[in-house]
C-alpha positions, 0 to 999 in steps of 0.5 A, a space after each residue: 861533713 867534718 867534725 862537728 867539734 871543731 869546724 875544717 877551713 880548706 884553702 885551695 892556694 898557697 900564693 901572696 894572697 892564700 898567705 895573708 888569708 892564713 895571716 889575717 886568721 891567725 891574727 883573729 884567733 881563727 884557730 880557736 874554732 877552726 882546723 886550717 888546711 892549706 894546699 900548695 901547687 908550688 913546692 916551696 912555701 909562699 914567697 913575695 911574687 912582686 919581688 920576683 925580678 930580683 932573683 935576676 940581680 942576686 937575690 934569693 928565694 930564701 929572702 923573697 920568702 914571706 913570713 910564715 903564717 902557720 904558727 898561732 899564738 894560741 895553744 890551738 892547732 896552727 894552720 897545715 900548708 901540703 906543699 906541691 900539692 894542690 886541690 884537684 877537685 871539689 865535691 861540694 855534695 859531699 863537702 869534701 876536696 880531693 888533692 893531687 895525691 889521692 888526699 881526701 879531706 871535708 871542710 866546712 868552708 872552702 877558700 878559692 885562693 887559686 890565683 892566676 896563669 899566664 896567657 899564652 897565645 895559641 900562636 904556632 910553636 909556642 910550645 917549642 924548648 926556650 919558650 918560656 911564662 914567668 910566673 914563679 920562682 921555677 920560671 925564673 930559675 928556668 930561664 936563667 938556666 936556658 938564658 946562660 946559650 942565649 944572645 937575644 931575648 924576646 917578650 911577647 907582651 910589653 904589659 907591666 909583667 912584660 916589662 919586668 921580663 924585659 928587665 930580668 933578660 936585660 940583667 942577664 945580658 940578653 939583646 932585648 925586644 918587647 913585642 906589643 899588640 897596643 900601640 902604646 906600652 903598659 896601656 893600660 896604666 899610661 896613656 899615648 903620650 906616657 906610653 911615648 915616653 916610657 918607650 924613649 927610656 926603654 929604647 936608651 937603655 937598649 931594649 927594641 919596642 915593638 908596638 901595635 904588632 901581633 906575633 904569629 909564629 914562633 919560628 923553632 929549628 925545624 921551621 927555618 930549615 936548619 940542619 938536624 931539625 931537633 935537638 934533643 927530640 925537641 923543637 928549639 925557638 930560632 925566631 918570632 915572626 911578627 904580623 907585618 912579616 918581620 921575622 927577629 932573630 931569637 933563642 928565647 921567647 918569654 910569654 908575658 901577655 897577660 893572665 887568666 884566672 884559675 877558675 877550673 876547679 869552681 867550673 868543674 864544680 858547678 859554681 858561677 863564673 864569668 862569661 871571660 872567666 873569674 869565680 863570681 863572688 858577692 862583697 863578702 867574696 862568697 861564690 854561688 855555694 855558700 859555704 864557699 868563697 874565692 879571694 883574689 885574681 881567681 875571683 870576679 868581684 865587682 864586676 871585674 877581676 883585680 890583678 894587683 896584690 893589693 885588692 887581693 890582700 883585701 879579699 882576704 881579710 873580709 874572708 877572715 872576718 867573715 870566718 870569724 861573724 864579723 860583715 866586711 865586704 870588699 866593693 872594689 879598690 884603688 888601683 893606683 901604682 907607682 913602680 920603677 921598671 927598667 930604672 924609670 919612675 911610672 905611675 898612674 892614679 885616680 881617672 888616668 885616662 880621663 874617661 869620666 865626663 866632665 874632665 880635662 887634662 893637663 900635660 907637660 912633656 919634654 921629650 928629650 928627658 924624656 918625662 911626661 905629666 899629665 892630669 886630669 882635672 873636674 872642670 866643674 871645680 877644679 879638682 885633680 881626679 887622675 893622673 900619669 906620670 913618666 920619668 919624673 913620679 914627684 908629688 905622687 903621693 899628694 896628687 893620688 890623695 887629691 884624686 882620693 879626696 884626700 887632700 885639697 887640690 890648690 887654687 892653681 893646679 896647672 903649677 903640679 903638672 910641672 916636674 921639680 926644678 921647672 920654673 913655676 913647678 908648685 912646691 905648695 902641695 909637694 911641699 905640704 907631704 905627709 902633713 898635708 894628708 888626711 887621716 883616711 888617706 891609704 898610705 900602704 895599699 899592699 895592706 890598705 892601711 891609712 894614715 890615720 892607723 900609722 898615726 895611732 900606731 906612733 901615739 897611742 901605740 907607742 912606736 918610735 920607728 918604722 919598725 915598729 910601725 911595720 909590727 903593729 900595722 903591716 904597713 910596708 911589708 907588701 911590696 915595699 913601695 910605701 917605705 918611704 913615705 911610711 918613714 916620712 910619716 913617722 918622723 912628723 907624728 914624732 916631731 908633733 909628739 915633741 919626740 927625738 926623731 931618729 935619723 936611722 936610714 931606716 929600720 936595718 941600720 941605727 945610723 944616718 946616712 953620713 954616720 953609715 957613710 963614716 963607718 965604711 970608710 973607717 971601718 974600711 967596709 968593702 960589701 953590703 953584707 959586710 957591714 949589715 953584719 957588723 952594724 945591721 940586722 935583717 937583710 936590707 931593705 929598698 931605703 938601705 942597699 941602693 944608698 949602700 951602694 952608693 956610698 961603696 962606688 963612692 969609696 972605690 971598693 971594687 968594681 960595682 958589678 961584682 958579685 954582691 955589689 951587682 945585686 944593689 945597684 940600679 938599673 942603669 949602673 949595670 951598664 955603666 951608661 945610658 944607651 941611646 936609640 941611635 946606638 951610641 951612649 952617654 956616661 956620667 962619671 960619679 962626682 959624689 957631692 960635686 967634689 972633684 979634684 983638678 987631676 980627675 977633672 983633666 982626666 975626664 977632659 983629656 977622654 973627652 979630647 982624645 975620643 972626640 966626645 960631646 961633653 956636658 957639666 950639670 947640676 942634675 943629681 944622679 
């Protein structure tokens, strides 16, 4: 057994989730009683795996590095991290781990963080060279490295993962198909008529969808009869053949059809897992061995396994707090999302596919937006209970809360289901905003704290700012969603407070956006990083780069794919246009404000005129 003195925790991961555990320990003054030891498949230290996609458009994986978490504020002994080396084995009789290197080491309590692995089909050439699982930041560094000979890419899964990997080869350039075995994409976040939608922007943007298709081969070299077979005494992918016998024309194959929890080190040692996988774990998250708990995509909570950071995060705090006597328990968790893929807003909330009984819906479409609303309502009250929402997320915030219980569905909810701008599209309850919510409202679900925590965080705490906020209750510091509604929340409980509300952009900058927008201008500013350096601090954040970059299109400084200009720009400006399905596109000219002189405006006419050009003035914002 370990030192009787002292008390040994080993954490089998090193992930997002094994990090916020050792966060959450150091937060509880863990070290105190307990010697921490981490072990770390990956040979860097725990980055933001949510962020992953970015490392396609100029990022680093130094700035999606999380915080360290293994410096205690006690005099204590911090917590040990082995990186590249990872828990090969569990002894549980003699309570002890043994690593990937030999190291033997006891413990009193053993944390499973181990995480996830991606599927891949068992399909004939899936392991030929340029077949591919994006997963980690090696992934990605081998797939841009093999990308660099490539013309056309496929993913096979058109998931939420599959279509972050369709979105990094589409920023390398890469002719991109998504093969589904669905018949919708994400169906599991979107239903028929979403998943319709979201292909129509995916398929303007030049990416092939291929739904309700299953891929039966990856055709290599050698399988297509090529001269010299092998290159490099290895197979080489050449194509991917699909179950109607199409065959698409290919150098990369990306799997991404899904995950597997990492539960072989709880198989092999004894403990109860789940007939389709998953460490089965109790509300405190302990496993069948007491002395052992399993925390995250690893773990079978709840009847289901969670692949969303979110749940995992709450994992591991009810396992830091279990550490420390206290009786957390973790009995599920709210799933919904909202995320930008590929430059379209997608969310999904509460009952989204309408399955409870006792529910009807309302849909709104407009397939030439292409956007698509649609929730779901109690027909016994009324009550909004879920939702989808494609190409236009307006009013998420509320909706998600009304389905939450947080919030009051209004008298006549057929007016939500209306994009903004529509005749009779509510402004009531998109209107209410922050004010409108309840303080057990979940403003952050990364770190699953409410309103009602930001709230004290500003009138009891003292925080004037998103900063500050961030500091005292780690809201935003996950994947960075929930920032501007954090900001939006922190402006109105300062107003409330009789405070001078600052008109910052946002923590990075202590400037509004016109006064950042005078800066550049006469400062003659020509980056990003340029004036982060001589106005800023940190490194930017989802509120400052894309506005950043904005206001730099609108000054003329450069031309906006080049070098660190491409890293902020949004999806579609990579292309300077919006592909449509029938293989023409459309540009839209910057016209910052409306303003526009007479000889841009001739310009533009005499393009229009000479090219034969459909021409179009609108008011939409872009």
């Amino acid at each position: 057994m370990a030192n009787t003195s002292r008390s040994t925790l080993i954490v089998a991961g090193n992930g997002m989730v094994g990090h916020r555990l050792l966060e959450a320990l150091v937060e509880k003054g863990a070290t105190d009683q307990w010697d921490i030891v981490a072990f770390a498949e990956e040979p860097r230290p725990a980055y933001d795996r949510v962020a992953l996609s970015s490392l396609f458009s100029g990022s680093t994986p130094d700035e999606i590095a999380l915080p360290s978490a293994t410096s205690s504020p006690t005099p204590t002994p911090s917590p040990t991290v082995h990186l590249g080396e990872r828990v090969a084995s569990v002894d549980r009789q003699a309570h002890q781990v043994v690593s990937s290197t030999g190291r033997r080491v006891a413990y009193d309590a053993l944390v499973l963080a181990t995480g996830s692995t991606p599927f891949v089909p068992p399909i004939p050439g899936h392991d030929a060279a340029g077949c591919f699982v994006y997963r980690t930041i090696e992934d990605v560094e081998a797939i841009k490295a093999w990308a660099a000979d490539c013309r056309v890419g496929v993913v096979i899964g058109g998931g939420l993962l599959g279509l972050e990997a369709a979105n990094a080869l589409v920023h390398l350039g890469l002719v991109t198909h998504v093969v589904e075995l669905a018949p919708r994409l994400m169906p599991v976040q979107v239903d028929d008529g979403g998943g319709d939608a979201l292909r129509r922007h995916i398929a303007a943007l030049g990416v092939t969808v291929h739904t309700g298709c299953r891929s039966t081969e990856v055709l290599t070299w050698a399988a297509r009869g090529r001269p010299g077979g092998r290159a490099g005494g290895a197979r080489r992918v050449a194509g991917l053949r699909l179950d109607d016998g199409k065959e698409l024309v290919s150098s990369l194959v990306v799997f991404s059809a899904g995950i597997r929890p990492r539960d072989e080190l709880a198989r092999a040692a004894g403990l109860e897992v789940g007939k389709r996988g998953g460490v089965v774990v109790d509300e405190a998250c302990r496993t069948s061995d007491p002395a052992i708990f399993a925390i995250g995509e690893c773990a079978l909570v709840a009847g289901r396994t969670w692949g969303l950071v979110s749940p995992g995060y709450q994992m591991a705090k009810v396992v830091a707090d279990r550490l420390m006597e206290g009786d957390s328990t973790f009995t599920g968790a709210d799933c919904s999302t909202k995320l930008k893929l590929l430059g379209v807003d997608v969310a999904s909330f509460g009952d989204a596919h309408g399955e409870a009984p006792g529910t009807e819906s309302l849909t709104f479409a407009d397939a030439r937006a292409p956007i698509y609303r649609k929730l779901v309502l109690d027909t016994a009250d009324g009550r909004v209970v879920g939702g989808v929402l494609v190409g236009d997320a307006s009013g998420y915030t509320e909706l998600a809360a009304m389905a939450q219980g947080f919030m009051t569905t209004p008298a006549e909810p057929a007016a939500l289901v209306l994009p903004v701008g529509v005749a009779g599209a509510s402004s009531g309850a998109r209107g209410a905003g922050v004010a409108g919510l309840s303080g057990s409202a979940t403003i952050c679900n990364c770190e699953n704290v409410s309103k009602g925590a930001i709230c004290a965080a500003v009138t009891d705490g003292g925080a004037t700012d998103v900063a500050g906020v961030r500091s005292a209750t780690k809201a935003g510091t996950g994947c960075g969603g929930c920032l501007p509604l954090l900001a939006d929340l922190v402006d109105d409980e300062l107003g409330r407070a009789g405070v001078a509300v600052s008109k910052a952009l946002c923590e990075h900058f202590a400037y509004s956006r016109q006064e950042l927008f005078d800066i550049i201008r006469a400062e003659e500013l020509a980056s990003f990083s340029d004036l982060l350096a001589r106005r800023g601090t940190g490194r930017g954040c989802e509120i400052c780069k894309p506005a950043v970059a904005s206001m730099l299109a609108s000054m003329g400084s450069g031309y906006i794919l080049d070098a660190a200009q491409a890293a902020l720009q949004d999806t579609n400006d990579h292309f300077l246009a919006n592909l449509q399905r029938d293989g023409t596109y459309s540009v839209i000219p910057r016209v910052p404000g409306g303003e526009i002189t007479p000889e841009q405006l001739i310009t533009l006419g005499e393009v229009a005129r000479d090219f034969g050009l459909y021409s179009k003035i609108t008011g939409g914002q872009r």
